[in-house]
Structure formats: structure tokens, C-alpha cells
C-alpha positions in Angstrom: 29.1 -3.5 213.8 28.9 -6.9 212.6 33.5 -7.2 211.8 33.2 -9.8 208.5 31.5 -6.8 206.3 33.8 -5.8 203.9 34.9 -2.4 205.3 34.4 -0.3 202.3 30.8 -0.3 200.6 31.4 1.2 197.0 28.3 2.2 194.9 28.6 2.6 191.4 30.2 0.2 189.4 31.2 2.7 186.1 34.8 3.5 185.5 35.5 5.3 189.0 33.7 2.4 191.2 35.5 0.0 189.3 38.7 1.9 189.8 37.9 2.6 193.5 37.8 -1.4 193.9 41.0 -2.1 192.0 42.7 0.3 194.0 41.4 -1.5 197.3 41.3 -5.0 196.6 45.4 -4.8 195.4 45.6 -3.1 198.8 44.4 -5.8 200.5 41.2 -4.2 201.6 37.8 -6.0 201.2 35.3 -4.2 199.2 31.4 -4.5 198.3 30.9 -2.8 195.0 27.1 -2.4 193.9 25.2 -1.1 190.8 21.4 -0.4 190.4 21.2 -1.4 187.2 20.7 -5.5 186.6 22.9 -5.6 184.0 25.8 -4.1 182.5 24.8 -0.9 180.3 25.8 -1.9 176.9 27.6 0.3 174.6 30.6 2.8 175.1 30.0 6.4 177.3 33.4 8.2 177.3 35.4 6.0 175.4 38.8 8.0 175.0 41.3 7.4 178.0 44.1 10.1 177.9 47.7 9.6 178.5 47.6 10.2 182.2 44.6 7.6 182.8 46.7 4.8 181.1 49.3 5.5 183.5 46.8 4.6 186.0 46.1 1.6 184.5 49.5 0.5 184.0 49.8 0.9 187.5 47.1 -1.2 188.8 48.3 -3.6 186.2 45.4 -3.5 183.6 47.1 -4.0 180.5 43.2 -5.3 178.7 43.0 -1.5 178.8 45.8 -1.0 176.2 45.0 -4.3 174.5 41.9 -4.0 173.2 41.7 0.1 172.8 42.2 1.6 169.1 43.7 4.7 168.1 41.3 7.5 168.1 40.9 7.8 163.8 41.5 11.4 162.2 38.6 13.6 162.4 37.5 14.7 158.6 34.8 17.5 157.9 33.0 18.1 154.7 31.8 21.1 152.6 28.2 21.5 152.9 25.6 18.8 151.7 28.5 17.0 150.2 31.0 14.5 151.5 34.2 16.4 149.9 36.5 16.9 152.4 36.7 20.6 153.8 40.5 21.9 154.6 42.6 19.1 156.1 42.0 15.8 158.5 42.4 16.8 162.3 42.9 15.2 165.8 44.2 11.6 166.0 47.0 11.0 168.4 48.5 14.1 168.0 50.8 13.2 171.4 51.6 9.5 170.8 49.8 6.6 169.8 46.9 6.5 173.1 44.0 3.8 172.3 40.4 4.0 173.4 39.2 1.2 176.0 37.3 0.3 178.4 37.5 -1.3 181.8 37.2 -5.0 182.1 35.9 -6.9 185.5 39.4 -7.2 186.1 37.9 -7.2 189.5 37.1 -10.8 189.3 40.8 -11.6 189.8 41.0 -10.5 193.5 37.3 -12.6 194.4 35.6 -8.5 194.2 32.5 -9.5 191.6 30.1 -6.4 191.1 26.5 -7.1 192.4 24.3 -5.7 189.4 20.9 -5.0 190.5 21.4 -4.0 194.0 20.4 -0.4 195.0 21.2 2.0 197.8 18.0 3.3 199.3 19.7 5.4 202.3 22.2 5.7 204.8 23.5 6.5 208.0 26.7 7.4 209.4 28.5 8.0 213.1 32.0 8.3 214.3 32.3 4.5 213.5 30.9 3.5 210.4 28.2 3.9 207.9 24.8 1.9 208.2 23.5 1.7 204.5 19.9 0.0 203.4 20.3 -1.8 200.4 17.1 -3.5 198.1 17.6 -6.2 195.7 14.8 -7.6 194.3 12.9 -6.1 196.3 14.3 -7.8 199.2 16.0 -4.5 201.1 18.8 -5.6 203.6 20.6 -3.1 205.8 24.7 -3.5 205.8 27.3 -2.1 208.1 30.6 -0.9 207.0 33.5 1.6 207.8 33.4 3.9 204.7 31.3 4.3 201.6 32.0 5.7 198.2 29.5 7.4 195.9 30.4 6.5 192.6 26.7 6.7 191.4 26.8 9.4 188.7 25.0 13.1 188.4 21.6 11.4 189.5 23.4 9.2 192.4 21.7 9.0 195.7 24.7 9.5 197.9 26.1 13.1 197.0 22.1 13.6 197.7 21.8 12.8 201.0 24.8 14.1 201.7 23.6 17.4 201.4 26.3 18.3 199.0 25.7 21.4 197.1 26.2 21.2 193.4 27.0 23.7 192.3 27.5 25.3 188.5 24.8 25.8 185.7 22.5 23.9 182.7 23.4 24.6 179.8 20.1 24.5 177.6 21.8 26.1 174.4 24.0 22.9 174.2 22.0 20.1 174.0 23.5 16.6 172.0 21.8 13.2 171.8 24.3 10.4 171.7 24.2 7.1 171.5 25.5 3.5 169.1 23.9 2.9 166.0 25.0 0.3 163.0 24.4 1.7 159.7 26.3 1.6 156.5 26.7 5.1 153.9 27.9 5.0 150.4 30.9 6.5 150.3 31.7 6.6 154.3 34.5 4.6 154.8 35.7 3.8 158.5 39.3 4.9 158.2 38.3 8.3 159.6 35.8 9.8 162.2 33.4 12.1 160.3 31.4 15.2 161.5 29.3 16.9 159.1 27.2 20.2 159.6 27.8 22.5 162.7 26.8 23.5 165.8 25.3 26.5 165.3 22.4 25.0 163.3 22.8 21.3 163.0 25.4 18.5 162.5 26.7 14.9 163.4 29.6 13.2 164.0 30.3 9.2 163.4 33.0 7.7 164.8 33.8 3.8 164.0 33.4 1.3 166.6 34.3 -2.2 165.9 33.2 -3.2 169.1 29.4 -2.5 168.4 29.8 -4.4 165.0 31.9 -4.0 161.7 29.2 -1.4 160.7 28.9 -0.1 164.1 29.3 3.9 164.7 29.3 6.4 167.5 27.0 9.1 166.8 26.7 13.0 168.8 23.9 14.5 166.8 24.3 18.5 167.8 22.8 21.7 167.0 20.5 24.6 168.2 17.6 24.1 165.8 16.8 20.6 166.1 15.0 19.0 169.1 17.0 17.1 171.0 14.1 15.3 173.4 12.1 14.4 170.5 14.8 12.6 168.4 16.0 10.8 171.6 12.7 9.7 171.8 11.5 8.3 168.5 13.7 6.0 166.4 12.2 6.8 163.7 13.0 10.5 163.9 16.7 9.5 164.7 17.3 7.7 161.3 14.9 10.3 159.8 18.0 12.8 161.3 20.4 11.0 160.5 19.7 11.0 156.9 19.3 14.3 156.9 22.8 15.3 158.1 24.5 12.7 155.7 25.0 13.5 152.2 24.9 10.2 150.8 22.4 7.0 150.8 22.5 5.4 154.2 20.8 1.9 155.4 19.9 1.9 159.1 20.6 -1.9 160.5 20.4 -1.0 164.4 20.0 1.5 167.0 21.8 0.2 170.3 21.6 2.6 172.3 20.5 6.5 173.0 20.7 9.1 175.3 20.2 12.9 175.7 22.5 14.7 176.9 21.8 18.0 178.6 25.0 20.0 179.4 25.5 20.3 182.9 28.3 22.2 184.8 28.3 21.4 188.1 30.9 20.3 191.1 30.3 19.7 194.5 31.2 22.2 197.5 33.5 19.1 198.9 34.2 16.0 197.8 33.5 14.2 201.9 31.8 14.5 204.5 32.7 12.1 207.1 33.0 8.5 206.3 31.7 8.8 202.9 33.0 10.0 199.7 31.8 11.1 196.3 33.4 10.6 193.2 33.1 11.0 189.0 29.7 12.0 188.2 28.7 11.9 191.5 31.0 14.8 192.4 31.7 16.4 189.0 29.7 16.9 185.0 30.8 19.2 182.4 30.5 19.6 179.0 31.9 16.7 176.8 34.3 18.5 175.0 37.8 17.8 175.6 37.2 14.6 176.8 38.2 15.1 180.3 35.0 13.0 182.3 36.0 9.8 182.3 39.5 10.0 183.5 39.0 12.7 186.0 36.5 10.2 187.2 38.8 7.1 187.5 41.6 9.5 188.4 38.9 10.9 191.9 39.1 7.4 192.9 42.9 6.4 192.1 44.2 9.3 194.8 41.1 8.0 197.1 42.0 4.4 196.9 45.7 4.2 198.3 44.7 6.9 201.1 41.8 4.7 202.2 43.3 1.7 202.2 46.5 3.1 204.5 43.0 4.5 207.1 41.3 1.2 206.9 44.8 -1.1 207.6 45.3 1.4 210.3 48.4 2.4 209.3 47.5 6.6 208.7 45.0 8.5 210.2 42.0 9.6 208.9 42.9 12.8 208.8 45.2 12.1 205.7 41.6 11.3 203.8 40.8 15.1 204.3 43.7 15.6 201.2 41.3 13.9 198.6 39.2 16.6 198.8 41.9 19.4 198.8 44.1 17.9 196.1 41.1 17.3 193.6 39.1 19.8 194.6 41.4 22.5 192.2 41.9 19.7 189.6 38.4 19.1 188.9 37.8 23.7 189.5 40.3 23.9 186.7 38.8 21.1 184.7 35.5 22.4 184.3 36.9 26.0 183.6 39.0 24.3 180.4 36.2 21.9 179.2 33.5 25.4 179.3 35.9 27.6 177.6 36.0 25.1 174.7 32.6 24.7 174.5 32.0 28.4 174.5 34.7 28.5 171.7 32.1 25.6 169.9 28.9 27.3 170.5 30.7 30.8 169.6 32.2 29.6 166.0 29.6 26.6 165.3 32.8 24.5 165.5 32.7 21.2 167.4 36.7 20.5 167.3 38.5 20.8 170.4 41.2 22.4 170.4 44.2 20.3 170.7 46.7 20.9 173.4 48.8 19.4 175.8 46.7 20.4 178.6 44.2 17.7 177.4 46.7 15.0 178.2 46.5 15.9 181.4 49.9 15.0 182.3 50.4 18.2 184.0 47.6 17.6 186.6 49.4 18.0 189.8 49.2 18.7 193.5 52.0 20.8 194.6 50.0 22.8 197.0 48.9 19.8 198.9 49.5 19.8 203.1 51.1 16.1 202.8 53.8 16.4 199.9 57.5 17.8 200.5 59.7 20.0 198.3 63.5 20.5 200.3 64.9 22.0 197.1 61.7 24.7 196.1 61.6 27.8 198.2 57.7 28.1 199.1 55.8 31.4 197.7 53.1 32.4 200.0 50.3 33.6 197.6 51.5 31.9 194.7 48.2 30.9 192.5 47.7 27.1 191.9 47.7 25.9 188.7 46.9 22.5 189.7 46.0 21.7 185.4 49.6 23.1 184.9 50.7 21.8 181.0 53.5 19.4 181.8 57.2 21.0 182.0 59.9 18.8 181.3 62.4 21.2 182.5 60.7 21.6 186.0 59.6 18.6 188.4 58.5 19.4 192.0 57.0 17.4 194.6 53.4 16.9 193.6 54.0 16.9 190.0 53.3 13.4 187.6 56.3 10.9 188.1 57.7 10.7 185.4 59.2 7.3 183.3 62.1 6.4 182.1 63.1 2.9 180.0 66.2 0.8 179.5 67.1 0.5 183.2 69.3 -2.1 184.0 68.4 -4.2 187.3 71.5 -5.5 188.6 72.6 -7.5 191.7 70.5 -10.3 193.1 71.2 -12.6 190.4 68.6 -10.0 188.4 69.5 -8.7 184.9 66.0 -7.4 183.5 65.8 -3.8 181.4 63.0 -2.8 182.6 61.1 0.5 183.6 60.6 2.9 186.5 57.1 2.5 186.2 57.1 -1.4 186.3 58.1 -0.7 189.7 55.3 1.3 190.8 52.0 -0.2 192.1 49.0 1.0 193.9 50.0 -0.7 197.7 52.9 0.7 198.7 55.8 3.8 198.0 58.5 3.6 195.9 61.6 5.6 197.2 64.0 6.5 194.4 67.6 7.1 195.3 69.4 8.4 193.1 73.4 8.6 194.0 76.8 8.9 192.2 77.7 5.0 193.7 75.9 2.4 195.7 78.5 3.3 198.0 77.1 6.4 198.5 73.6 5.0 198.6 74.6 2.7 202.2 73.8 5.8 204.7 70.7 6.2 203.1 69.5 2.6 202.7 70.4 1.7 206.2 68.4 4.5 208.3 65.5 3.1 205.7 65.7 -0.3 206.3 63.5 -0.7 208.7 60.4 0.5 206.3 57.7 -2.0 206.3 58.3 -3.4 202.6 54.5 -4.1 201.9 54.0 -0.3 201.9 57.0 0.8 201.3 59.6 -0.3 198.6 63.5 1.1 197.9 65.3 1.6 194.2 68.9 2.2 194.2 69.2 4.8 190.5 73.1 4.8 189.6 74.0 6.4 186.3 75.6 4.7 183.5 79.5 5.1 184.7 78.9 3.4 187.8 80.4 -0.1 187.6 78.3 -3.2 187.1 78.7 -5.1 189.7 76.8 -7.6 191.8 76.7 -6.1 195.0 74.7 -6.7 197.9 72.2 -4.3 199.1 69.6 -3.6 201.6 67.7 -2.0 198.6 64.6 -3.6 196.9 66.2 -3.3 193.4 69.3 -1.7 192.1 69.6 0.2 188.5 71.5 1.3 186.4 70.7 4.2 184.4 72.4 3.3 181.0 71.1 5.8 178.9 70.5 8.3 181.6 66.7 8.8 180.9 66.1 8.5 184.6 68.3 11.4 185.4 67.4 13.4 182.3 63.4 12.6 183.1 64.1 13.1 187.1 66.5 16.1 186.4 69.4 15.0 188.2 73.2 15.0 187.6 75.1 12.2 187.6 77.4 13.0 190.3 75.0 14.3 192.4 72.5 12.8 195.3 68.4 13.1 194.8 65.8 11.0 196.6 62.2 11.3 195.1 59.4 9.2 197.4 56.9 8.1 194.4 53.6 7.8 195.8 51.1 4.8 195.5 49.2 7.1 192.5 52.5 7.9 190.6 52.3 11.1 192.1 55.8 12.6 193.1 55.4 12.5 197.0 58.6 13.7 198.3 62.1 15.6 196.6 64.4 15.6 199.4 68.4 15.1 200.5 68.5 12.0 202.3 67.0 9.5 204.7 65.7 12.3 207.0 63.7 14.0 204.4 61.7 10.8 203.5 60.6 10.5 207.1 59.6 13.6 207.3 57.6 13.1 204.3 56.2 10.0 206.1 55.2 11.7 209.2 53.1 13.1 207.2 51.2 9.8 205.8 51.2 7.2 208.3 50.5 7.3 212.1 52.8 8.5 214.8 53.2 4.8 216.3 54.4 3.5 212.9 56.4 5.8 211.9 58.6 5.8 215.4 59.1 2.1 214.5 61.5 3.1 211.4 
């Protein structure tokens, strides 16, 4: 195998490619992402990122992602054949203020550009690597790598030859064409996201979108007795459609984009099979509702790309890849379970709202039943069903669970004064061990039997609470807090006097809850190989 290849070949450049090279790039890992397309598809497919998939991209330090998203608007309904409003407005950010956005070439920064136009025709794989043939203008090329991910959607080539099953039904009572249109209606006003008619028969929803124009929209057009393939296939019977289903004059100024979209509900039987990987579409499509598609998608990649990268460096073994597929595997079984039962709750009251939980947020996505993370203070249940969707609990936190955040911590010592945040400290490359302890007194035992921790992959935080003196003091530690409002011991549930030590993982997933120094090795053992972790 020809060594200067990049030794990960990603293919797919939507939201989980992109995030798959983030991941690996800020890892130090060469990547060649590709896309079949020649140029960027224009206009927005999943546009809502949920509370957990900002995370993320605070994490890989994406902040474009917060900048230029907008608060999802209220969702108004209307009597019949009339744009007076029906009951009261619904939705919005009905669990803080999260914007829409989408994912810049953020890329670029780490020299990873995406190669539009580039297709993967086949592939081959051995103990060793993966021997793909590419074809660019019709040019084909083969390419020799280590590992390959299938981020390619439903229609992908690589879950195909694969011989993945994918399994799951088609939905042909719940068709919806969707697409960007600009238009202006007398009386529509963009403050809110309408949706007239309903499912049962036929309806439409518009939501504003600066970003196609100032008279740009975002339509679903639904319903059982209209005809989905021929409006998605004649312009002219899309305005003609439109116009129908809004009570009011409209003026039709551009159609940007359209698509059908059948409803599919399908996974795969296992998210691997060797050296190659499947992701997003590729792995997983459900129905829309709830909004869950997009960031399970980036969310596939994000526990992929830190596990990968520790494989490719050498560092773990490649056995610790065989945990993408059994901690997403229940996410994503779970996932598609929610997202049906609320479009069965649609198609059964001719109601396209979601209903609102917490669950959506998916903040309670977790993976305590994985073979890697380590619990010494929960008492294991054999038999106990996962609930790997589980609605977030702050009065529980286990190993596996969402780390959570916690503001105004004071960095002290080091000449460093910052208020910052636990989750400024976490980042895609390497673990963050928390340690939290009554004195950095007590915290010396602990730091010095994890000095020797290789500090690109592995990073220590000292936690004291707020009655511990302020003091610069030196310390082996990577950065010393204090907790002066105790958020970080009410959000980590610890007590002041007492001594915790949580290992964050490189996905902000809770890794480790343990006693002391001997429990984050053991958690270790775990991750990387046997030669590195004897070093420590």
C-alpha cells in the first residue's frame, strides 16, 4: 500500500462526512473526503440541530454553527380556507434558545478541502486496508487506504456492497414533497412558521428562510389525496398547489429546489464490517418528524471519529472500533421507534405537530451499556433493559451518560485567572479527567500516579469547590478550578467534601466515574493498547 494516502477515505461530504473529517483532521489524522455530486447541493435538508448536536459542535470548535443559525419561529395553524389563527402558536425553543445552521467547510482550516465530483465506483478490502476505484471525470483512479467511511446517504454505494441488510419498511401512506421556494402572500408575515390544512387530506407548511432570500420559504407539502410524484415533477403544478393550500393571493418568484420524499424506515443489521464503516443515511432513514436525522447522522460519526483516530495513531486496538456499532446501534433502534410513533400519531389525527418533549433534545442519548465505559459507584443489573434514548435526569449521572456543563469556573494557578467552562476544556483529540476533591491537597496522590498520561490524548482538571482557598499553587494538573458557584458539583452531583473522578471522553460522553487514580486506568485498559497503557 502506497504509505502517503491519507489513511482514511471518507465518502460523502453531507453533515456526517463533514463531521467524520473534523473529527479526524483535529486528531491529526489525514483524511480524503469525496462527494459525487460536482457541486455543493444548494438549499437547506434538515436544517434544525438540536441541543445535543451543538454540543458537538462546540466541541470541535464550530462556533459558524451558532453564528449564523436562527431560532426555529413559532408554528401557527389556521382555521380552514382562512388565515385566522386556530387555538394558540406552538413549538419554538421550547428548551432554550437552539438556532438552525448549517455546516461550513470548516474543513479548509486543517488543509482537508472536499473533492466534489469524485465518485466511488467499488471496493475492496483485506486484513490491511481498503482498495477503492474512484472516477472523476470520467478519469477512474484506484486509491489505497486503511479505513473507509460510507457517509453516502440511503442510495450510497458502500452500505451496498457491503452487503448490509437494511432493514425496516416504505411507508407509501406518507409521502411529502419538499423543497425552497421564494414567494410572497398577502397577509403571511415571516415572524412565524405556518402550516395550513392537514395530513389526512392535504396541507403545507412554510417556514422562513432568510438564507434562500428575504422572500425565501421552506415548504413540506403533505397529504394522502394529492400526488406527490407529479407535483415534484411539474413546476407548474407545485405553484398550482401551492395556491391551493394558501388562503390568500400569492406571487411565485422562484422554485430552488424540490424533492420527493418517500418515507422510509430502515437501519442496517450493523453499522461495520471490517475496515469500513457506514454512517447517517447510509446506515439509518426515518420519517422526518421529530427532527432527529440530521444529528443522529453527525452524532454516528462524532463517536466514530475519536475511536478511529486512537486505531489509526496506533494507540488502541481495533477492537475498540467494534463499540461504534454497539453503542449506536440501540441509539439509532430507539430513534426510529420514537420518530414512527409520531408519525403514526400524524397520520392517525391528520396532525403534523410533533409532540414536544425532552426526549427530542436528545440530551438523554447515552451508552451505559457499552463494554468500554466504567461505573465504580452503580451496582450492575444483569437483564436490565437499555434505554439508550433515556430523557435526561438531572438527579442521576452514570458512566455513559451526556457530560454535563457547568459555567463560572475559576482557573487559578499558572499565572491563569479565566472564568471559563467545563466544556471549553473538552475537545475531540484527547480525555479530560475531572478530579474533583475537597483540596488540591487531596488531589496530589491522584495527580502524581497520572502524570505520566501522554497529554496529547489525555488532559487533567483539578475541580475544588468554592471554600477551597485561592491560591497559586503548583500542580502537575493541566488546569486547576475553582467551583465558585458550585455548578460543577451540583451538575456532576458531588459534595463538596467529598472525592469523585469522572474521565470525559473525546465525544463529551461520560467515560469513566470512579475513586481514584486506579479506576481511570482501568478505564484506560479499556481504550488504548496494552503497550501504552503499561507506560503510565
Amino acid at each position: 500500500m502506497n504509505n502517503i494516502h491519507p489513511p482514511v477515505l471518507i465518502v460523502g461530504a453531507g453533515p456526517a462526512g463533514l463531521v467524520a473529517a473534523l473529527s479526524l483532521v483535529q486528531n491529526g489524522v489525514r483524511v480524503r473526503i469525496i462527494d459525487k455530486d460536482p457541486n455543493p447541493r444548494i438549499g437547506q435538508r434538515g436544517p434544525g440541530i438540536w441541543p445535543r448536536s451543538l454540543e458537538l459542535f462546540n466541541f470541535l470548535n464550530v462556533p459558524e454553527v451558532n453564528d449564523r443559525g436562527k431560532l426555529t419561529p413559532l408554528i401557527r395553524s389556521y382555521k380552514p380556507g382562512t388565515l385566522e389563527p386556530l387555538g394558540r402558536n406552538f413549538g419554538g425553543p421550547a428548551y432554550g434558545s437552539y438556532p438552525s445552521g448549517t455546516i461550513p467547510p470548516h474543513q479548509e482550516k486543517f488543509s482537508c478541502s472536499v473533492e466534489m465530483g469524485t465518485e466511488l465506483l467499488s471496493f475492496e478490502q483485506s486484513d490491511h486496508g481498503v482498495t477503492a476505484v474512484l472516477a472523476k471525470n470520467g478519469i477512474s483512479e484506484t486509491f489505497d487506504t486503511k479505513w473507509m467511511i460510507g457517509a453516502d446517504g440511503a442510495k450510497g454505494v458502500v452500505r451496498k456492497q457491503l452487503g448490509l441488510m437494511f432493514l425496516g419498511e416504505t411507508r407509501d401512506d406518507a409521502w411529502i414533497v419538499t423543497g425552497d421556494i421564494r414567494l410572497k402572500g398577502v397577509g403571511l408575515d415571516r415572524v412565524y412558521w405556518h402550516r395550513f390544512g392537514n395530513f389526512h387530506e392535504r396541507g403545507i407548511s412554510l417556514r422562513p428562510t432568510d438564507e434562500v432570500g428575504e422572500d425565501g420559504w421552506q415548504f413540506f407539502i403533505f397529504g394522502q389525496k394529492l400526488d406527490m410524484t407529479k407535483i415534484a415533477q411539474s413546476e407548474e403544478l407545485l405553484f398550482q398547489t401551492i395556491d391551493s393550500l394558501i388562503p390568500t393571493e400569492v406571487t411565485f418568484n422562484k422554485l430552488v429546489w424540490v424533492s420527493e420524499l418517500r418515507t422510509n424506515i430502515r437501519m442496517v443489521n450493523k453499522f461495520s464490517e471490517g475496515r469500513v464503516f457506514v454512517a447517517g443515511d447510509a446506515a439509518h432513514v426515518h420519517s422526518p418528524t421529530g427532527g432527529q436525522g440530521l444529528n443522529s447522522s453527525v452524532q454516528d460519526t462524532f463517536n466514530l471519529g475519536w475511536k478511529l483516530a486512537l486505531v489509526a495513531k496506533g494507540l488502541a486496538d481495533k477492537s475498540l472500533l467494534e463499540t461504534y456499532n454497539a453503542e449506536r446501534f440501540p441509539v439509532i433502534s430507539e430513534m426510529l421507534n420514537m420518530t414512527t410513533s409520531i408519525l403514526n400519531h400524524a397520520m392517525k389525527t391528520g396532525e403534523m405537530t410533533s409532540r414536544r418533549t425532552p426526549i427530542l433534545f436528545m440530551l438523554g442519548v447515552n451508552c451505559r451499556s457499552s463494554s468500554i465505559v466504567l461505573d465504580e459507584f452503580v451496582i450492575p443489573v444483569e437483564g436490565k433493559p437499555i434505554n439508550a434514548y433515556g430523557v435526561l435526569d438531572e438527579g442521576h449521572l452514570e458512566a455513559g451518560d451526556r457530560a454535563p456543563d457547568a459555567s463560572n469556573m475559576l482557573q487559578v494557578g499558572r499565572g491563569a485567572s479565566d472564568v471559563k467552562t467545563l466544556f471549553s476544556l473538552y475537545r475531540p483529540w484527547y480525555h479530560t479527567v475531572l478530579v474533583f476533591v475537597p483540596s488540591l491537597v487531596d488531589a496530589t496522590p491522584i495527580l502524581g500516579a497520572l502524570e505520566a498520561f501522554d497529554k496529547s490524548v489525555v488532559r487533567l482538571a483539578v475541580i475544588l469547590p468554592s471554600s477551597a482557598p485561592v491560591t497559586a499553587v503548583a500542580s502537575p494538573a493541566d488546569h486547576v478550578f475553582v467551583d465558585q458557584e458550585s455548578y460543577a458539583h451540583l451538575a456532576y452531583l458531588v459534595e463538596a467534601n467529598h472525592t469523585k473522578v469522572f474521565v470525559i471522553r473525546p465525544d463529551g460522553v461520560v467515560g469513566a466515574i470512579v475513586h481514584g487514580a486506579g479506576g481511570v486506568k482501568k478505564y484506560f485498559s479499556r481504550i488504548f493498547c496494552e503497550s501504552n497503557v503499561s507506560r503510565l
